[in-house]
TIVEXZA-894693 format. One record per residue (C-alpha): residue in three letters; y, x, z. Coordinates in nm, 3 decimals, padded with zeros to 5 digits. Each point is the difference from the previous one (the first is absolute). Layout:
BEGIN
  code        v        u        w
   ALA        Y        X        Z
...
end
This chain:
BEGIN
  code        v        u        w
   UNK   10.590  -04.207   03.749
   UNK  -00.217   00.300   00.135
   UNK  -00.118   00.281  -00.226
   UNK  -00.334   00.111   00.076
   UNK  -00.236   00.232  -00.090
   UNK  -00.411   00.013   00.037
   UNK  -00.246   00.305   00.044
   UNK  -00.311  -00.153   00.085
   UNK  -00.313  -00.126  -00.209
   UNK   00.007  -00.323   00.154
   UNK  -00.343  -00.112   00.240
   UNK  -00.220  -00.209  -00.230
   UNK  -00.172  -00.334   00.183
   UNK  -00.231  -00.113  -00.260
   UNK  -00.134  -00.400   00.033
   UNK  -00.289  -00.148  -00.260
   UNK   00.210  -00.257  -00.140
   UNK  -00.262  -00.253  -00.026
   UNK  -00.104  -00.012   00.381
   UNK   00.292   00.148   00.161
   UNK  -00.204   00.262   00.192
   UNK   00.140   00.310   00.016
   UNK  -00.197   00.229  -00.268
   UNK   00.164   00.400   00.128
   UNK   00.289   00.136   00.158
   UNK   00.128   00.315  -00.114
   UNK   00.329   00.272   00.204
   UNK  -00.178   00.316  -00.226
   UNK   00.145  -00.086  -00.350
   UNK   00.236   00.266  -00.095
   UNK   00.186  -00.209  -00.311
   UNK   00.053  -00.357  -00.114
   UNK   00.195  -00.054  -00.278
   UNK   00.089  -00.365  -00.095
   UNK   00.122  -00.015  -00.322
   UNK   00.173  -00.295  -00.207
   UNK   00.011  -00.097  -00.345
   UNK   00.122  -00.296  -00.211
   UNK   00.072  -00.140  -00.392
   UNK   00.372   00.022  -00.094
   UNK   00.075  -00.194  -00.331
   UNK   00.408  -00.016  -00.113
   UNK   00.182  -00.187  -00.251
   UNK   00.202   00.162  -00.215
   UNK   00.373  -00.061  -00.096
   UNK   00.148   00.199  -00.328
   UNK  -00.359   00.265   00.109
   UNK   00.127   00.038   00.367
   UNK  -00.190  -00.138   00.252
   UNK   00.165  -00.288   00.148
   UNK  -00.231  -00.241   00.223
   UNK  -00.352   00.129   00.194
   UNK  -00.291  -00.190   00.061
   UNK  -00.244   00.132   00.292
   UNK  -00.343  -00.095   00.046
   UNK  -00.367   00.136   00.077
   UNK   00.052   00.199   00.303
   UNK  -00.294   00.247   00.098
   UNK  -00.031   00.169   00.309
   UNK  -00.255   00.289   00.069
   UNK  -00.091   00.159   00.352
   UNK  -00.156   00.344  -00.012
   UNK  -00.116   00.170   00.304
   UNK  -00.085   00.381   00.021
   UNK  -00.218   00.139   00.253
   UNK  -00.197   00.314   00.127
   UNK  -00.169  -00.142   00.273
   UNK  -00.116  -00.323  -00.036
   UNK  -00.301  -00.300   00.163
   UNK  -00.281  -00.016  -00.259
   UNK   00.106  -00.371  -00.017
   UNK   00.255   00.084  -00.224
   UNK  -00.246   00.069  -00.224
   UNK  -00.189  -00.297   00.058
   UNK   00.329  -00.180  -00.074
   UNK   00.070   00.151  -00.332
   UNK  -00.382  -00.043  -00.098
   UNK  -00.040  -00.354   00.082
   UNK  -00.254   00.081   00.264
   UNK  -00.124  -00.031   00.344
   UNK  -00.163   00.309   00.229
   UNK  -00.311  -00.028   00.098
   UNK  -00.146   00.140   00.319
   UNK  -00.315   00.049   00.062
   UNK  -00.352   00.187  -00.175
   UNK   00.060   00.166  -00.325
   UNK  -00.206   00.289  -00.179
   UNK   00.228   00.315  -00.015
   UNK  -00.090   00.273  -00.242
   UNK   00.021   00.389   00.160
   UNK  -00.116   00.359  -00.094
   UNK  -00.073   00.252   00.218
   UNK  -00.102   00.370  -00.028
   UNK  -00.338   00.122   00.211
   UNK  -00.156   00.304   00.013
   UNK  -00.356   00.032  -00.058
   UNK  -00.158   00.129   00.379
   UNK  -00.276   00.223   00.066
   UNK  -00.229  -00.310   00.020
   UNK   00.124  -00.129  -00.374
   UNK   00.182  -00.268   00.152
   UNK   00.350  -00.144   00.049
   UNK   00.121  -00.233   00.167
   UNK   00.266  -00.261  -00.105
   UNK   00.290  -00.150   00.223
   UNK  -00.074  -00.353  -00.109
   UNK  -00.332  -00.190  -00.093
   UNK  -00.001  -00.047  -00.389
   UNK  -00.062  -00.317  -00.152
   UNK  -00.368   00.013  -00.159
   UNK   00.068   00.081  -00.323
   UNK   00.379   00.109  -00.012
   UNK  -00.059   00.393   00.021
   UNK   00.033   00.245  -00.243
   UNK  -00.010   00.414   00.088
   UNK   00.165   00.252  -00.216
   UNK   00.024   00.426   00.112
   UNK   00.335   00.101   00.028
   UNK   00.159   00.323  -00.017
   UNK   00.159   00.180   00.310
   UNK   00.337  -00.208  -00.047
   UNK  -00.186  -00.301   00.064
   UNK   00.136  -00.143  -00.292
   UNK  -00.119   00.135  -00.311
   UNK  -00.344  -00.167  -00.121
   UNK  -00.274   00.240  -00.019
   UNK  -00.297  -00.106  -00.259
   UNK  -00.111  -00.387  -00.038
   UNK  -00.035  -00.238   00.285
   UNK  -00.336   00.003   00.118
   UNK  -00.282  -00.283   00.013
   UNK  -00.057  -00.230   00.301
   UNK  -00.373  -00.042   00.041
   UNK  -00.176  -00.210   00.303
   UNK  -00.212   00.330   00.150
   UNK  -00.054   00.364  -00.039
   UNK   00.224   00.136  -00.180
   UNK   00.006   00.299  -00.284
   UNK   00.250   00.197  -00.225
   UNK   00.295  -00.181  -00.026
   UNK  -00.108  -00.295   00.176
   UNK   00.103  -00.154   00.371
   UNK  -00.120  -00.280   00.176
   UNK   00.212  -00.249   00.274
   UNK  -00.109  -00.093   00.318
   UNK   00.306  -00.203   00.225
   UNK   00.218   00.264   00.053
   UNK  -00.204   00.322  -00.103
   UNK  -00.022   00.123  -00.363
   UNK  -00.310   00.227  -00.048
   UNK   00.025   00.283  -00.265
   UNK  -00.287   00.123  -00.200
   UNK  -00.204   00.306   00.188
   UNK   00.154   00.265  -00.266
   UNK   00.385  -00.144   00.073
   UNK   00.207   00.304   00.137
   UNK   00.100   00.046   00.387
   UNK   00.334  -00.041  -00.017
   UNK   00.114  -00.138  -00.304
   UNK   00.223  -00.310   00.023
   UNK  -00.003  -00.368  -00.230
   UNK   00.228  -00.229  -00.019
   UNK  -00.193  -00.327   00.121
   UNK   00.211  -00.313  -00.207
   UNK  -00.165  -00.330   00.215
   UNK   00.092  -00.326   00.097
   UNK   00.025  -00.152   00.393
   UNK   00.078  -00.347   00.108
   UNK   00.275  -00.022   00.269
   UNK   00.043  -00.278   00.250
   UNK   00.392   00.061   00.000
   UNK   00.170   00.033  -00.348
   UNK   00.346  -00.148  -00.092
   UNK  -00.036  -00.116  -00.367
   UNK   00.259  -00.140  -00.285
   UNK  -00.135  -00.118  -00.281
   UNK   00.235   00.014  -00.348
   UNK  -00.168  -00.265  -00.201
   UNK   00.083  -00.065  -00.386
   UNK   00.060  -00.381   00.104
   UNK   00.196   00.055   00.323
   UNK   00.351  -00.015   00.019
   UNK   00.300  -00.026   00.232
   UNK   00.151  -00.287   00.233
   UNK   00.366  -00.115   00.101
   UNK   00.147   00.116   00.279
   UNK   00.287  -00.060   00.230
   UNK   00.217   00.310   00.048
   UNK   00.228   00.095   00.284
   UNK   00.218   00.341   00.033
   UNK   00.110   00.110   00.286
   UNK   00.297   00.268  -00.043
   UNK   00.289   00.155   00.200
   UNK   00.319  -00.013  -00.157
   UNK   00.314   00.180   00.114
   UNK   00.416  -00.106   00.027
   UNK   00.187   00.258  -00.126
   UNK   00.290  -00.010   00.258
   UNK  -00.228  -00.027   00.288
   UNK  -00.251   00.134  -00.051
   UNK  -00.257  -00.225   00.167
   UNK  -00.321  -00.089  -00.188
   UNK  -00.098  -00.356  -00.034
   UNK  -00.276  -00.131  -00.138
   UNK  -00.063  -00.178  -00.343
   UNK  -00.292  -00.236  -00.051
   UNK  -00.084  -00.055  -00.365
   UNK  -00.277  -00.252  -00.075
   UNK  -00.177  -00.063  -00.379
   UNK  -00.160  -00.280   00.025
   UNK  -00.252   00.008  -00.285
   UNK  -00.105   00.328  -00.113
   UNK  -00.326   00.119  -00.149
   UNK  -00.071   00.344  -00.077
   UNK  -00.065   00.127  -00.330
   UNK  -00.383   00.082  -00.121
   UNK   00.107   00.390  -00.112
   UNK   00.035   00.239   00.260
   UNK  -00.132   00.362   00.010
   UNK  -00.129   00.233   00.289
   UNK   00.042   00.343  -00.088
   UNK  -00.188   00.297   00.237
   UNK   00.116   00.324   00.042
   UNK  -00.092   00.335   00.116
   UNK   00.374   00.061   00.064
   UNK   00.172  -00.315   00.012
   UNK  -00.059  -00.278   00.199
   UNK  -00.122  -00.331  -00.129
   UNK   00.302  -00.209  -00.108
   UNK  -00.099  -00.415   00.021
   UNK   00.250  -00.172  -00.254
   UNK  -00.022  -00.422   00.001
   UNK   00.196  -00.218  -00.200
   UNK   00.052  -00.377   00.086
   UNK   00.122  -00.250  -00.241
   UNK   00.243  -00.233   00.165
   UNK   00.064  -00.343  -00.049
   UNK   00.173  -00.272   00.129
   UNK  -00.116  -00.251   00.290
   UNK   00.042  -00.385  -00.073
   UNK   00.402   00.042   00.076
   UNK   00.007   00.256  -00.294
   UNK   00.070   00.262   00.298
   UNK  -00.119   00.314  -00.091
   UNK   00.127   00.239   00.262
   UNK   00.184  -00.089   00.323
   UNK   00.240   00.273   00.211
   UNK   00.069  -00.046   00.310
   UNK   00.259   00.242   00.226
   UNK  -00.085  -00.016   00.400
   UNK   00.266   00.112   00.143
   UNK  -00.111  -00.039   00.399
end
């Protein structure tokens, strides 16, 4: 028999087990562990253990990733993403002109803006947000018109606000975590290389789960110095033939 050994995170073909579509394909992941557990009960003879019962095997898959398709996160979420309009919240920092106007890169939603003076990080908050009125505005007051915010006549040349508004774009990508949302069975197949000791030569290993369903708990964590590391779990269980997991070596 052949001794081999594997350094690869195997190429993850991902089907929604209730159509057979496939759902994502994934070659980025940089680990998947599949790990296997099961209930040992023994019989004891003069307190040694003498006979062992198996039962209740469990089977996770967890895959570990840095870059990943924001359907991953649909996946885990129980969700779909959307294309299409959506209202997407931005801030941006103007400085007042010699005419006591600014003007804004989008076109805020009637309603959605709010003006604060900031200091000369453009961070810091400077005083309290000012008041939106419909025309001529006074001390610490501005008025919206489309694009252009209009100081009052006594605001200084110069001085910059951070303008906090909402626009509607035509092209936003959106996932929706929902409190009643969770996620679906999939088909699994991992795609591997696998190499003979003597030889050398890799081969490849196909390794199919044929019912697994991702756990609800995952976590995204972003860094200033680390990059964002995507961690999903499946649960696997068996198929109608109690198959859980099925190897197979390609040797051509």
């Amino acid at each position: 028999m052949s001794v081999y050994g594997i350094k690869d995170c195997a190429n993850l073909s991902v089907f929604d087990k209730a159509t057979s579509l496939p759902a994502l394909f994934s070659d980025y992941a940089n680990v998947s562990t599949n790990e296997w557990t099961s209930e040992r009960v023994y019989a004891n003879s003069k307190g040694t253990r003498s006979i062992a019962w198996d039962a209740d095997r469990q089977s996770t898959l967890v895959v570990e990733m840095e870059t990943f398709d924001l359907k991953w996160i649909a996946l885990v979420a129980g969700s779909d993403i959307k294309k299409g309009e959506a209202t997407v919240s931005k801030r941006e920092v103007v400085t007042v002109g010699a005419d006591k106007k600014a003007t804004l890169v989008g076109a805020p939603l009637k309603g959605s803006v709010a003006v604060v003076a900031v200091g000369a990080d453009e961070v810091e908050h400077v005083g309290e947000p000012l008041t939106e009125v419909e025309a001529d505005p006074t001390a610490s007051q501005y008025m919206v018109d489309g694009s252009e915010v209009t100081f009052a006549t006594d605001a200084v040349i110069g001085s910059k606000y951070a303008v906090y508004y909402i626009v509607l774009d035509a092209d936003v990508k959106t996932i929706v975590i929902a409190s009643d949302k969770f996620p679906k069975s999939y088909r699994i197949v991992a795609d591997a290389l696998i190499r003979e000791k003597e030889t050398g030569k890799d081969e490849f290993v196909q390794i199919e789960y044929p019912n697994a369903r991702p756990q609800s708990n995952f976590t995204i964590t972003m860094s200033a110095t680390e990059p964002t590391n995507l961690s999903i779990t499946f649960d696997l269980f068996p198929n109608k033939d109690k198959e859980m997991a099925v190897y197979k070596i390609i040797t051509d």
